[in-house]
N, C-alpha and C positions, 0 to 999 in steps of 0.2 A: 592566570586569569583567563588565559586559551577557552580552559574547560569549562566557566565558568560562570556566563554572561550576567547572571545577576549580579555576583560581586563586581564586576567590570562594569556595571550601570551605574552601583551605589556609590564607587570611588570615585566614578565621573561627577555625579550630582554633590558629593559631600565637596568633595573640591573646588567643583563650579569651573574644572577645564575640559577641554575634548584629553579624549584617551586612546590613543591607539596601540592595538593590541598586536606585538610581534604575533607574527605567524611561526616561527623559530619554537621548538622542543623544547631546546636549550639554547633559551637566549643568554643565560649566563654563561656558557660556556665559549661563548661565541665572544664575550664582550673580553671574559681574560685572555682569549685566543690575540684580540686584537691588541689589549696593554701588553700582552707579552712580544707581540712584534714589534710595536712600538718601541718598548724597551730594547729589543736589538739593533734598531736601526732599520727594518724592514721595509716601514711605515711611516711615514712621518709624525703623524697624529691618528690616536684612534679613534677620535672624534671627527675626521677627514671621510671615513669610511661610513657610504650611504647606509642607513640599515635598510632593512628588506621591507615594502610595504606591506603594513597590517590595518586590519580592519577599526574604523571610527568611530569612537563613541563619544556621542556629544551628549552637553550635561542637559537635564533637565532642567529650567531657571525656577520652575516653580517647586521640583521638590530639593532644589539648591538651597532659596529662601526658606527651607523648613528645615532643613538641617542646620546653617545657620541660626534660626532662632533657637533650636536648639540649647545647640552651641552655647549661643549667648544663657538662656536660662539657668545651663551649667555651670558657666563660670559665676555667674551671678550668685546661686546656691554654693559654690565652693566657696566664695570669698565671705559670706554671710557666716557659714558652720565653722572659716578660717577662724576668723577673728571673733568666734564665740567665747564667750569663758565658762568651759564645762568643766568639768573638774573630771 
């Protein structure tokens, strides 16, 4: 999501939370690096281990509200064509 920033906007707005984006390559590698120390004894916790600050993205509330209704329209149209009887 580094490379990314419009997908990192839309995840933020659909979610309706702040997103902060590792600055990390490979953040995943970073995160087994830590279960795996953890695992040894290294570590205590590898949730203990600050991550490195990255950049904020806060959500939009107004096109949060729109994914939401959304949302809602969705499941509203699934549960309608659910319990249709089509043959």
């Amino acid at each position: 999501m580094l490379h990314s920033p419009a997908w990192a906007r839309l995840l933020a707005d659909v979610l309706g939370r702040p997103l902060t984006l590792s600055p990390l390559q490979e953040a995943t590698a970073r995160g087994a690096a830590l279960v795996a120390l953890e695992a040894l004894g290294a570590i205590p916790s590898a949730l203990d281990v600050p991550a490195p600050p990255g950049r904020l993205i806060e959500p939009d509330a107004r096109r949060h509200a729109a994914y939401a209704d959304s949302r809602a329209r969705h499941e509203s149209a699934y549960a309608r064509w659910k319990d249709a009887d089509v043959p």
